[in-house]
C-alpha positions in Angstrom: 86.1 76.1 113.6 86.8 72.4 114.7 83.7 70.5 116.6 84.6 70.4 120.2 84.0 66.8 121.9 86.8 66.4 124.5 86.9 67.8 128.1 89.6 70.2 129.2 93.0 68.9 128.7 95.7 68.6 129.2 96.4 69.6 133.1 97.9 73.0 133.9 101.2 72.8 135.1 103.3 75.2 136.9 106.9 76.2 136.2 108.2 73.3 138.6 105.3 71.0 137.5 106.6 71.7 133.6 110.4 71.4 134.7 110.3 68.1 136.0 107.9 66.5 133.5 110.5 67.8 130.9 113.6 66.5 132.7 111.8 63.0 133.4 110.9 63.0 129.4 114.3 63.5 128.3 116.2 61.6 130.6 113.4 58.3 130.0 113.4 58.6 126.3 117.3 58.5 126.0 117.5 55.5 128.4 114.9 53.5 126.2 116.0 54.6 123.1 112.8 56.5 122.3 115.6 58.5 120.2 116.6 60.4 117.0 119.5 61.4 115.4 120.3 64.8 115.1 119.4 67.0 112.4 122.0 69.2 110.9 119.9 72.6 112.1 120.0 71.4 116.2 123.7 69.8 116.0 126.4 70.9 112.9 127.7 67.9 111.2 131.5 69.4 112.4 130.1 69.2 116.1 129.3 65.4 115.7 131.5 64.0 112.8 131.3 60.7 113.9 127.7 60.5 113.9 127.4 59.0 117.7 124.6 61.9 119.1 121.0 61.0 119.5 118.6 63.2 121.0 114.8 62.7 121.9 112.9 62.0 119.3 109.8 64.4 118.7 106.9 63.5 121.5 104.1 64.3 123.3 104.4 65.2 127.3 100.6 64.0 127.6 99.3 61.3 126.0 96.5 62.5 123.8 92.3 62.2 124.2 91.2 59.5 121.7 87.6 58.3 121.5 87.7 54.6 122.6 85.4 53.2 120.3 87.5 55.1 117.0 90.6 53.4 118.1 88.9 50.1 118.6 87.4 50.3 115.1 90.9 50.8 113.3 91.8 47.7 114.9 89.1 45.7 114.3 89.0 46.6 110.6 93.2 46.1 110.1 92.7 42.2 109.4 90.0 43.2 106.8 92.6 45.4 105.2 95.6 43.3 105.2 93.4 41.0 103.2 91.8 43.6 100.5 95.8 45.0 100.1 97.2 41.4 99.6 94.7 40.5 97.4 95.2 43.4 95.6 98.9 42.6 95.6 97.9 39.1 93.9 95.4 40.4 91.1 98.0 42.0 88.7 95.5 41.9 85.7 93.4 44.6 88.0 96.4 46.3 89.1 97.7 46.3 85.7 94.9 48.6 84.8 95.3 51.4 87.3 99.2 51.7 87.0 99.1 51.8 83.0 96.6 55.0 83.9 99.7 56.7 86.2 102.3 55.8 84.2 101.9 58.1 81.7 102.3 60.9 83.7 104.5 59.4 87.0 108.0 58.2 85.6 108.4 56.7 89.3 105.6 54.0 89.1 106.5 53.6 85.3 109.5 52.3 86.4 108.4 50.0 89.0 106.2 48.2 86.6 109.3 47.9 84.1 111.0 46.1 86.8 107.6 43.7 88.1 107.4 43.0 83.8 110.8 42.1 83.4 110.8 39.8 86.3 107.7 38.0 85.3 109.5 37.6 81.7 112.3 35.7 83.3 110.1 34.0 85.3 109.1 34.6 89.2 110.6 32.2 91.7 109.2 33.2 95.4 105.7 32.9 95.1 105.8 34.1 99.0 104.7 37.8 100.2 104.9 39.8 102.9 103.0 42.7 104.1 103.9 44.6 107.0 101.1 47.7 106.5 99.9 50.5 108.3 96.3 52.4 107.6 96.2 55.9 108.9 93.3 57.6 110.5 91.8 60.9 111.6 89.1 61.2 114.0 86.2 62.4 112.0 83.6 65.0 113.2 80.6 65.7 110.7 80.8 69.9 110.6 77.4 69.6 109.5 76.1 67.7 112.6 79.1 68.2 115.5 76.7 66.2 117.7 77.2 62.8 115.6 79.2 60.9 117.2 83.3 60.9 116.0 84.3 58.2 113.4 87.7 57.0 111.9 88.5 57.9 108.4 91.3 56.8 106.5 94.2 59.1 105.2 96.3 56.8 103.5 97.2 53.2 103.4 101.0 52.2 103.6 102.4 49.2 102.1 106.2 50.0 101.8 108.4 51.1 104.8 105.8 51.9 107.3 107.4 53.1 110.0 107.9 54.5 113.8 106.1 50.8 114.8 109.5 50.6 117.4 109.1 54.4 118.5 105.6 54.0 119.3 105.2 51.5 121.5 108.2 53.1 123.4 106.2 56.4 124.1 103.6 54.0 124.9 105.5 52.8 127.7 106.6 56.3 128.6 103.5 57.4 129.4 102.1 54.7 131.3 105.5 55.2 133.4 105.3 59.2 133.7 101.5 58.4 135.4 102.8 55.2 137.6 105.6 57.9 139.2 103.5 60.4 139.5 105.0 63.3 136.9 101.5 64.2 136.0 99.3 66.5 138.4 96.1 64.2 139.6 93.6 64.5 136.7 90.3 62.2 136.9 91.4 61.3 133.2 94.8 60.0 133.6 94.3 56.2 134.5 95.9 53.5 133.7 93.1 51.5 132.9 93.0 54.1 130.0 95.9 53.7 128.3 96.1 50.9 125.7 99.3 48.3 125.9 101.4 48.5 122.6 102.5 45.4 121.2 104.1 47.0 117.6 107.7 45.9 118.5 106.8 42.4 119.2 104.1 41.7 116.5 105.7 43.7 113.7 108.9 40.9 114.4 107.0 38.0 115.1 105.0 38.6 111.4 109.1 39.4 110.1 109.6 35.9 111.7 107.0 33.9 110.2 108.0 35.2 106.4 111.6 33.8 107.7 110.3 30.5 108.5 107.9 30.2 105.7 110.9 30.7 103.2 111.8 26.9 104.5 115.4 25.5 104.4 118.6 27.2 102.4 118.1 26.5 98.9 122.1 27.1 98.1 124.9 24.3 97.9 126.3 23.6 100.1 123.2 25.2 102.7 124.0 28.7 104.3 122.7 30.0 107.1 119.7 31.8 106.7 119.2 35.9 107.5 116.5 38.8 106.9 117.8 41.5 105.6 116.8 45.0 106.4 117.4 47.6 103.1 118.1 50.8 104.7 118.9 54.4 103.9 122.2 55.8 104.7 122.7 57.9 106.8 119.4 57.3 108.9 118.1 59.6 111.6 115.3 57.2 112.4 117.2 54.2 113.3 116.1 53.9 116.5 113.1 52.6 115.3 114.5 50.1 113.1 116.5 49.1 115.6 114.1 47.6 117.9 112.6 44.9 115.6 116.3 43.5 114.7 117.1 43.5 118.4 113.5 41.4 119.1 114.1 39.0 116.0 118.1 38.5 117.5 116.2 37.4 120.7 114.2 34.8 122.0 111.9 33.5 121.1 112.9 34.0 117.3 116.5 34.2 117.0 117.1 35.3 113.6 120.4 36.5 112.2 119.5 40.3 110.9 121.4 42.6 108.9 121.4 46.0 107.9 122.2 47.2 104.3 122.1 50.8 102.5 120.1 50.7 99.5 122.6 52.3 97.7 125.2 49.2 98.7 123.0 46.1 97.5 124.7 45.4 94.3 128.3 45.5 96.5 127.2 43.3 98.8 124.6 40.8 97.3 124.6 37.9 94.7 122.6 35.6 92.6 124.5 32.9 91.3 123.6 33.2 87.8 123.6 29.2 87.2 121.1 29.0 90.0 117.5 28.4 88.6 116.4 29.1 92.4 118.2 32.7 92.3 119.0 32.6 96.3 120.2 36.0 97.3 123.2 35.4 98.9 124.5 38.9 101.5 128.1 38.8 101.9 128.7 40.9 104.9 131.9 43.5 104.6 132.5 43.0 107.8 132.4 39.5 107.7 133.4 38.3 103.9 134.2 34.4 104.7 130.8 34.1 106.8 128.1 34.5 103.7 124.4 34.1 104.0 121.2 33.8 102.4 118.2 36.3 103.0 115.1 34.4 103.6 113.6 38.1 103.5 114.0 41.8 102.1 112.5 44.0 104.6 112.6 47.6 102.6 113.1 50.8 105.2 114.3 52.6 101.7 113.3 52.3 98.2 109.7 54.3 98.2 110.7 57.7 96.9 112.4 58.6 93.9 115.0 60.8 95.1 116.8 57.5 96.6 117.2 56.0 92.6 119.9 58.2 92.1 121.0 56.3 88.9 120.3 53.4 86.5 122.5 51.0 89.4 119.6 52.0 91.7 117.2 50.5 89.6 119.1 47.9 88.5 119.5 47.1 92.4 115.9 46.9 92.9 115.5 44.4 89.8 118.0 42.3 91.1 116.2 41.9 94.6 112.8 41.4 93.4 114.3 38.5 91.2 116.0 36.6 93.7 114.3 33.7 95.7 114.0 35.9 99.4 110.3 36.7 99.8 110.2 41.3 99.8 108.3 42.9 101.9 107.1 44.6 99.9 106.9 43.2 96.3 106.8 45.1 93.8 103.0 44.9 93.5 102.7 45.1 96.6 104.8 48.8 96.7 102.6 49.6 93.8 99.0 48.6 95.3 99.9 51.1 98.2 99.4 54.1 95.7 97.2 57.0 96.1 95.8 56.0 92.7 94.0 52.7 94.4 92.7 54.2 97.4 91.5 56.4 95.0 89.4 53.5 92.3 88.4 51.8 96.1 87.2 55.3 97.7 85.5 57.0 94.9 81.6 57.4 95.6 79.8 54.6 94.4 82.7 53.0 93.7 82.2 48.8 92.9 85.7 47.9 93.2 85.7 47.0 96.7 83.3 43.7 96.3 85.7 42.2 94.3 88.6 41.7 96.9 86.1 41.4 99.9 83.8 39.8 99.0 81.9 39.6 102.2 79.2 41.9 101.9 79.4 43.3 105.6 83.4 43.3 105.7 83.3 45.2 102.8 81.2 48.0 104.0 83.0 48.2 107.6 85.7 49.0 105.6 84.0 51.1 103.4 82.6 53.5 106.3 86.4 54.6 107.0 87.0 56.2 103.3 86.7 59.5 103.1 85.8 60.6 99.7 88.5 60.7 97.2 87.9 61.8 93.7 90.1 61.0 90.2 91.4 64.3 88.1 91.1 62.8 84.6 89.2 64.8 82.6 87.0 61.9 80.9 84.9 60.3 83.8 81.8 62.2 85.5 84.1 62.0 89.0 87.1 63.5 87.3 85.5 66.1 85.8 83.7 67.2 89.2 87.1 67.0 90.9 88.3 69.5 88.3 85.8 71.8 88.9 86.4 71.8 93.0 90.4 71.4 92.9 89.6 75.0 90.2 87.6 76.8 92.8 89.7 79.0 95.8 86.4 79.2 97.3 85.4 75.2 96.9 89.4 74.0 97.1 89.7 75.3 101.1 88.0 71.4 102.3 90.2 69.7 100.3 93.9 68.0 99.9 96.3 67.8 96.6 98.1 63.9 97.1 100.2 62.7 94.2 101.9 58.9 94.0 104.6 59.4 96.2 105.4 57.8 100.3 107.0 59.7 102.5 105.4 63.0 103.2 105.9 66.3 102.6 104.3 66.4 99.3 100.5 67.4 99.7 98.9 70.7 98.7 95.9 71.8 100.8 93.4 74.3 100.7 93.7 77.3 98.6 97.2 76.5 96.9 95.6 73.7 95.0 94.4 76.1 92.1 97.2 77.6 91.7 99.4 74.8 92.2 97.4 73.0 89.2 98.0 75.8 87.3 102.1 75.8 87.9 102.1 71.9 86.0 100.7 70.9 82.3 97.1 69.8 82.2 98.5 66.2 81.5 100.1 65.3 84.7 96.8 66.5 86.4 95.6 62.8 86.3 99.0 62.0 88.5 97.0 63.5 91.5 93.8 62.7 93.3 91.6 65.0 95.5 90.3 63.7 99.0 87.9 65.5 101.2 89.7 67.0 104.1 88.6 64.7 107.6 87.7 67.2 109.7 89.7 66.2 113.6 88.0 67.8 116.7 89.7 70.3 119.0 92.2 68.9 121.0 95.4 70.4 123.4 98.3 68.7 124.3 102.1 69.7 124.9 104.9 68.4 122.5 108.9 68.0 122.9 110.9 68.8 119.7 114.2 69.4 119.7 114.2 70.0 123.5 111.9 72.8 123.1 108.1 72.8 124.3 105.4 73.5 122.3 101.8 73.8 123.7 98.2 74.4 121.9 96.4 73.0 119.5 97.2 69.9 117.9 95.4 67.1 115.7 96.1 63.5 115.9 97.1 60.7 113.5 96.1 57.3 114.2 98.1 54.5 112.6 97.1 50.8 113.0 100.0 48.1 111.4 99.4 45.1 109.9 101.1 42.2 109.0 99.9 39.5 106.2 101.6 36.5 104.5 100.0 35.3 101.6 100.8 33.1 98.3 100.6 34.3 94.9 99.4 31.5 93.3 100.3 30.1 89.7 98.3 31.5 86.6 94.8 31.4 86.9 94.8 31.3 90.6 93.8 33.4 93.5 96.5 32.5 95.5 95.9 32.2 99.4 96.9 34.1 102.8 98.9 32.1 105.3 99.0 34.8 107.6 97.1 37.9 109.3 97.6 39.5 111.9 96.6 43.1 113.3 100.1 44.6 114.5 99.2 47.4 117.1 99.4 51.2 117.0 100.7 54.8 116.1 99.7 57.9 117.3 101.5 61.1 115.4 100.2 64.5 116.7 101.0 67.6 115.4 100.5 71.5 115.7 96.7 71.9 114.0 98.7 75.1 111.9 100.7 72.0 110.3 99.4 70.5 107.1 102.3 67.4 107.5 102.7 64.5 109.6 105.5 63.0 109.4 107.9 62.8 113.0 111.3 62.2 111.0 110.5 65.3 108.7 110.2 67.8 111.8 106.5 68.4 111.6 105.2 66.4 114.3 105.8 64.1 117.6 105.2 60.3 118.4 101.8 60.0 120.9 100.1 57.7 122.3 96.4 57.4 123.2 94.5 58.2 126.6 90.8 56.8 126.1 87.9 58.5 126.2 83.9 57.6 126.0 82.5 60.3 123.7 
């Protein structure tokens, strides 16, 4: 049974209460493109065949109870994290080690460190990075002790394509509008004063914008305008969260030339002049073939999951961006430090690894009281072999998750599958998993909006804080330094508490924001 902490809420409503909250949802979020496209099971491709619907994307009527001093923590701690990732992201001898332990079993990551070893053979020429991360939190209740007080513990770290950053700050607004007009019923609990400004639109572009200016002047002959260019999937239902960062970056203050390219395109539409020793990476726009540019910056939306390498091109694509001179957000590196394996070596129990990349003794452990414990599945170290024996056990399996190398959801086993999930795959691939201790989220109501359908009950909420860091590499030898660090603002996903998933594009849950509470 979850600890109970939070007052009652939300409000009741009545049918005319409900009924015009609803309306005044709908008709906001399509105004302010807090949108979606479609998916083929609310409108058949043959009823839209030009793709031009959108409907409202997944959210919450209410914005959610969140104890104030959790979500002030997560953003306290993001800087601290931003620098433990990028430093990570610089120590490839480290990193080295814990990919060559995954790659035997995870063709995926084998094949991203192919393509970061090739690269280095020819020779690296960016010694730039960019980090735009998010670190995801539940609200932590000790079972044992339900009156400690509720703490933040990490679920995952994100260092490639983290996303809904334009979405969320638009239900942030949402709310704060729905309580200015008065769509809520007077609750002592609704207050402005409570509900936390959102600046992930405008600081995940302004960190965009100062990887553009830090690439410096064109390096082709004669000079071409410079451009970030966002890699995309095709088609995209989520692109009205992309959308938002281009449109701030066109604007003022920046003013930055943007375009969008599917993944699966990049090799149509992008050189390197093979005579170059700088390797600029020049984007040709189709629509635009006699006005070239060059991409100060790769921005990846696509690329973390292998079902979008859907040949040897696809690879081949990737190769040929993390060659070129633009600085990639993410590197390769940097994709690869944002594995489950490394949260695992950092959040293991009595784990030393964290000293080395902070090593500020009381920075280290604030970030070491968010880790929940996380355990390795090899069969050859003391924590491995205790894992086994849990991730074995129906009985000892039901307070724990399943998590594999892979971004993007939708690929977790929890509870009571995990023996017999273990049991489906050979012994070997075992050690392509880790085993975390489930966070245990207090109770908590709330209504959400998916699909134009209302769903009300219990729910559990996600709290996601971005990042965004700049740092340099450094030559051989060298630690390289950060240019750049900034904490980004905030996500809030809520789901049904009967959903094991997360993820708002995937269907399982809805876009929130936080109401503030003293717990």
């Amino acid at each position: 049974m979850a600890p109970i902490i939070y007052p009652a809420y939300p409000p009741a409503l009545t049918p005319e209460q409900s009924a015009h909250l609803v309306t005044e949802v709908k008709d906001w979020s399509i105004a302010h493109g807090l949108a979606v496209r479609p998916p083929s099971t609310t409108i058949p491709p043959d009823a839209d065949p030009g793709g031009a619907l959108a409907i409202t994307a997944p959210v919450s009527l209410f914005p959610s109870l969140f104890p104030r001093s959790c979500l002030e923590k997560a953003r306290q701690i993001q800087k601290a994290y931003n620098e433990l990732y990028a430093a990570i992201a610089r120590d490839e001898e480290w990193l080295g080690h814990i990919v060559e332990d995954i790659i035997q079993v995870d063709d995926f990551i084998a094949q991203l460190w192919v393509i970061h070893l090739t690269v280095k053979n020819d020779g690296y020429v960016q010694d730039l990075s960019l980090g735009i991360f998010r670190s995801d939190y539940m609200v932590h209740v000790d079972p044992a002790d339900p009156s400690s007080r509720p703490s933040v513990k990490q679920v995952e770290f994100n260092t490639i394509a983290a996303s809904f950053g334009g979405l969320s700050a638009k239900v942030s607004e949402m709310h704060r509008h729905l309580l200015a007009t008065s769509a809520y019923p007077p609750t002592p609990l609704l207050a402005t004063s409570s509900l936390p400004p959102n600046s992930s639109i405008t600081s995940l572009a302004s960190g965009l914008a100062t990887a553009h200016h830090a690439y410096g002047a064109s390096k082709s002959k004669p000079s071409l305008p410079l451009c970030i260019l966002f890699v995309v999937q095709s088609p995209e239902r989520n692109i009205f969260d992309q959308r938002p960062l281009e449109y701030s970056l066109n604007s003022a203050p920046h003013q930055i030339p943007t375009f969008r390219l599917p993944f699966s395109d990049v090799l149509d539409h992008t050189s390197i002049r093979p005579d170059h020793p700088s390797r600029p990476l020049i984007y040709t726009p189709p629509s635009s073939p006699d006005a070239p540019h060059e991409v100060s910056l790769v921005y990846f939306r696509a690329g973390y999951a292998p079902h979008e390498y859907v040949s040897k091109e696809s690879w081949t694509a990737r190769g040929h961006l993390e060659r070129s001179a633009a600085i990639k957000c993410p590197s390769i590196l940097t994709h690869l430090a944002g594995s489950k394996k490394v949260q695992q070596v950092l959040a293991t129990p009595s784990s030393s690894h964290l000293s080395r990349f902070l090593p500020d003794p009381d920075v280290a452990e604030a970030v070491r009281e968010t880790f929940a414990p996380i355990y390795p599945l090899d069969d050859t170290s003391p924590a491995g072999r205790e894992a086994r024996a849990i991730a074995l056990d129906p009985q000892k399996s039901q307070d724990y998750v399943l998590k594999p190398q892979r971004e993007g959801g939708g690929n977790n086993i929890y509870r009571s599958a995990i023996p017999g999930f273990l049991a489906s795959i050979p012994e070997a691939r075992w050690k392509g998993y880790i085993l975390m201790k489930l966070i245990e989220p207090p109770a908590l109501e709330n209504m959400l909006l998916r699909n134009g359908v209302v769903e009300q009950g219990g729910v559990i909420g996600e709290l996601g804080v971005y990042g965004t860091v700049l740092w340099r590499n450094g030559k051989k030898g060298e630690r390289g330094e950060v240019l750049s660090n900034e904490e980004a603002g905030y996500l809030l996903r809520t789901k049904g508490r009967e959903s094991e998933e997360g993820g708002v594009a995937a269907g399982f849950g809805a876009v929130d924001s936080c109401l503030l509470i003293d717990v």
